[in-house]
C-alpha positions as CSV (number, residue, x, y, z in Angstrom):
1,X,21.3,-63.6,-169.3
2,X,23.7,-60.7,-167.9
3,X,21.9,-58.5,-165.9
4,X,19.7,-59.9,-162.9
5,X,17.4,-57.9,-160.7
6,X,17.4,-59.0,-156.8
7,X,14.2,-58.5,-154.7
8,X,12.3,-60.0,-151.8
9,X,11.1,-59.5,-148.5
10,X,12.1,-57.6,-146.0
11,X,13.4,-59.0,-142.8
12,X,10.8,-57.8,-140.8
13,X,7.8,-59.8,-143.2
14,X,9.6,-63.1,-142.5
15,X,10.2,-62.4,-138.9
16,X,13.9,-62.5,-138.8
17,X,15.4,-59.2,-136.7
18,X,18.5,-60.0,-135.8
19,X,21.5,-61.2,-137.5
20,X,22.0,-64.2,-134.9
21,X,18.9,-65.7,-136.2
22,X,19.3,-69.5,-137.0
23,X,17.0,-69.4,-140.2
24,X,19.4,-67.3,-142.1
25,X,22.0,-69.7,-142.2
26,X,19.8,-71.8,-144.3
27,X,18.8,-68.6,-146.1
28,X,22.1,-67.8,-146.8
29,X,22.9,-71.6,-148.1
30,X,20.1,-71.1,-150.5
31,X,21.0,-67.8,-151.6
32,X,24.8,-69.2,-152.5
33,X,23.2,-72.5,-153.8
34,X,21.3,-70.5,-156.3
35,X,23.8,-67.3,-157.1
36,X,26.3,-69.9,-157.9
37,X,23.7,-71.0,-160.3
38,X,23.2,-67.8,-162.1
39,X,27.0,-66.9,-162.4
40,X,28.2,-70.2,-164.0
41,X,25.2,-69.5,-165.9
42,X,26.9,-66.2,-167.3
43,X,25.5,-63.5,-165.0
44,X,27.5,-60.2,-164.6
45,X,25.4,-58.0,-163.1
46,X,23.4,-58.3,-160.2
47,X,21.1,-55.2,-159.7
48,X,19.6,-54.2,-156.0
49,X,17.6,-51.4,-154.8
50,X,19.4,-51.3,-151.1
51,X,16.4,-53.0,-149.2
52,X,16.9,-54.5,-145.8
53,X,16.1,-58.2,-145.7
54,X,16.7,-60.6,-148.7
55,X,18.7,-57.8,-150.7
56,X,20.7,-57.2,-148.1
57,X,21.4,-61.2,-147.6
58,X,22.2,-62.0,-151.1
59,X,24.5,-58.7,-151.1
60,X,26.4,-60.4,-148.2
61,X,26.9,-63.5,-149.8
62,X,27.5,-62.1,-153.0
63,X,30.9,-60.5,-151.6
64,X,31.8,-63.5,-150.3
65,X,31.6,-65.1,-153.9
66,X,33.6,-61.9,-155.4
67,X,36.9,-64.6,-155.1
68,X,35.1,-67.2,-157.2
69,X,33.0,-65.2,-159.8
70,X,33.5,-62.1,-162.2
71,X,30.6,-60.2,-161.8
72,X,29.7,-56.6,-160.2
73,X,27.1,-55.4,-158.5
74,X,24.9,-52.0,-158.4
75,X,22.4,-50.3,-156.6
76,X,19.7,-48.0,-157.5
77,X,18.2,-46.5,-154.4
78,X,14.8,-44.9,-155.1
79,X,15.6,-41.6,-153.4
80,X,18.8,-40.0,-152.8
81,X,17.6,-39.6,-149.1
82,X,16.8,-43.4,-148.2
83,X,17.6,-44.9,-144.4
84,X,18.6,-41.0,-143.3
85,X,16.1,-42.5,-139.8
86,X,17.3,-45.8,-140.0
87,X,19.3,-46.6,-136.9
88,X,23.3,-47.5,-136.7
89,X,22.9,-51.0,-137.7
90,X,20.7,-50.2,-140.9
91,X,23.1,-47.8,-141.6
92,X,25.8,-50.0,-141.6
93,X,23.7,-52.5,-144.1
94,X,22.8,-48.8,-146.5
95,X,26.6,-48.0,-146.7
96,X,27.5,-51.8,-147.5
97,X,24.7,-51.2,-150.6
98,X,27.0,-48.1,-151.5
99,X,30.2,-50.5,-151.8
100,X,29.5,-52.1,-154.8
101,X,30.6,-51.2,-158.9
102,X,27.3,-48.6,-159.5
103,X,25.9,-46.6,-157.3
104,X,22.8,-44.3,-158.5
105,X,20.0,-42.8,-157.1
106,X,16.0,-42.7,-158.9
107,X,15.0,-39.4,-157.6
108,X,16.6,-37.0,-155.2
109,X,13.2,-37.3,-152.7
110,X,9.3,-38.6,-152.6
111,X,7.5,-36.1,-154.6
112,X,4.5,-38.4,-156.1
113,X,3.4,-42.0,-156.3
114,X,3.6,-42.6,-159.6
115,X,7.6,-42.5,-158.9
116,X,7.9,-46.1,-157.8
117,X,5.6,-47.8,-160.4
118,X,8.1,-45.8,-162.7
119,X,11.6,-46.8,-160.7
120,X,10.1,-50.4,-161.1
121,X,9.2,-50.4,-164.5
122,X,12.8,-48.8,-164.9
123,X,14.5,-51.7,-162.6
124,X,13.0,-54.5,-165.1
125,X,13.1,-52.9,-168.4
126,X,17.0,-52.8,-167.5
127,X,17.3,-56.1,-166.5
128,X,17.1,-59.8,-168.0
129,X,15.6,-61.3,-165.1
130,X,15.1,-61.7,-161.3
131,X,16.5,-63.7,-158.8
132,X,12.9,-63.1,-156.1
133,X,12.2,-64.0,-152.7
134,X,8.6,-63.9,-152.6
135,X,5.6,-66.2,-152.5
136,X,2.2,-64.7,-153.7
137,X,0.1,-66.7,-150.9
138,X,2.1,-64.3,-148.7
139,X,1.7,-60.9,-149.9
140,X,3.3,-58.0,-148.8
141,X,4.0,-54.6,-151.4
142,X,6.5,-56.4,-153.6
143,X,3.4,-58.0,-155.0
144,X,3.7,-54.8,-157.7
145,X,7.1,-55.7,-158.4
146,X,6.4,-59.5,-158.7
147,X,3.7,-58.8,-160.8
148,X,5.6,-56.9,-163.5
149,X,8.3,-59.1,-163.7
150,X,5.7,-62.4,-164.0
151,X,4.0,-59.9,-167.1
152,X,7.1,-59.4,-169.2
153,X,8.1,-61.5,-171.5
154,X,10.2,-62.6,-172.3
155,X,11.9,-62.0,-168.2
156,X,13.5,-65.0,-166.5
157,X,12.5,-65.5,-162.7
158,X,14.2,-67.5,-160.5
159,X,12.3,-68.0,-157.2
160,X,13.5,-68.7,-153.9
161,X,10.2,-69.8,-152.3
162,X,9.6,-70.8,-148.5
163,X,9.5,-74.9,-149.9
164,X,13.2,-74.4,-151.4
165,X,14.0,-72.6,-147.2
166,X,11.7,-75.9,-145.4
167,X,13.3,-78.4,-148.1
168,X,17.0,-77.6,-147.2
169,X,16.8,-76.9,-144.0
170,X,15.4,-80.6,-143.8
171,X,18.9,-81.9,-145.4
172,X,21.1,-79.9,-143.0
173,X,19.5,-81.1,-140.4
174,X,19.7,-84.7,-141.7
175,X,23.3,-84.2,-142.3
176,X,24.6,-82.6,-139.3
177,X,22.5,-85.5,-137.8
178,X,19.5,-83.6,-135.9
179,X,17.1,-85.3,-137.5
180,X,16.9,-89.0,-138.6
């Protein structure tokens, strides 16, 4: 497996809208827990498509683990013109996005709506597998996505689910004694 495919939810579809917010430490602990995973697994690419939320996350901690890995990173915006309303803090996150190995963009603007069943088909066909945030009971539009990853075969799919979030939470808190 080389080249894995990052998607998931957005920040605002699992309520978390500021940076400060105590969830995304364990977020974050899974993300590492499970990139560190896929990289001494042989991973070298991991793919985004510059969305806020999870992408974003993993991004973060996938600089961090830059010292400890070999791997690059790229992102494949779906139009050359995405986050130009996004306010100064989204901007911020966009031009991180624009840091990594590849930059490139689908289309230069929105000119039908067959264009992002075709940037999708286009992310997976280009990549070995997923690493997903997304649960189906909790639906949002990456269910199109998540759908044609779970249809390929053969397409590896790892899943950070909201059990994985609940299940280490619980041992963080056990260890930093907050709960018996």
């Amino acid at each position: 497996m080389n080249t894995i495919l990052v998607a998931g939810y957005k920040s605002f579809d699992v309520g978390v809208f500021s940076n400060k917010d105590p969830r995304l430490t364990i977020i974050k602990k899974a993300i590492e827990r499970d990139l560190r995973r896929l990289f001494e697994e042989g991973v070298k690419w991991l793919v985004f498509s510059g969305n806020l939320g999870f992408e974003a996350w993993v991004l973060e901690v996938a600089f961090a683990l830059k010292k400890d890995y070999d791997f690059q990173m790229a992102t494949i915006f779906l139009f050359e013109n995405i986050g130009e309303n996004w306010n100064e803090s989204n901007q911020e996150l966009l031009a991180r996005f624009k840091q990594v190995d590849f930059v490139k963009y689908a289309y230069p603007h929105y000119s039908n709506p067959g264009q992002l069943k075709e940037y999708n088909q286009f992310l997976i066909d280009n990549a070995d597998g997923a690493y997903v945030f997304y649960d189906p009971e909790n639906e949002t539009n990456l269910k199109y996505l998540y759908k044609m990853m779970v249809e390929k075969e053969p397409f590896y799919v790892k899943q950070l689910s909201f059990d994985d979030l609940n299940e280490l939470a619980e041992k963080f808190l056990r260890k930093h004694s907050v709960i018996p």
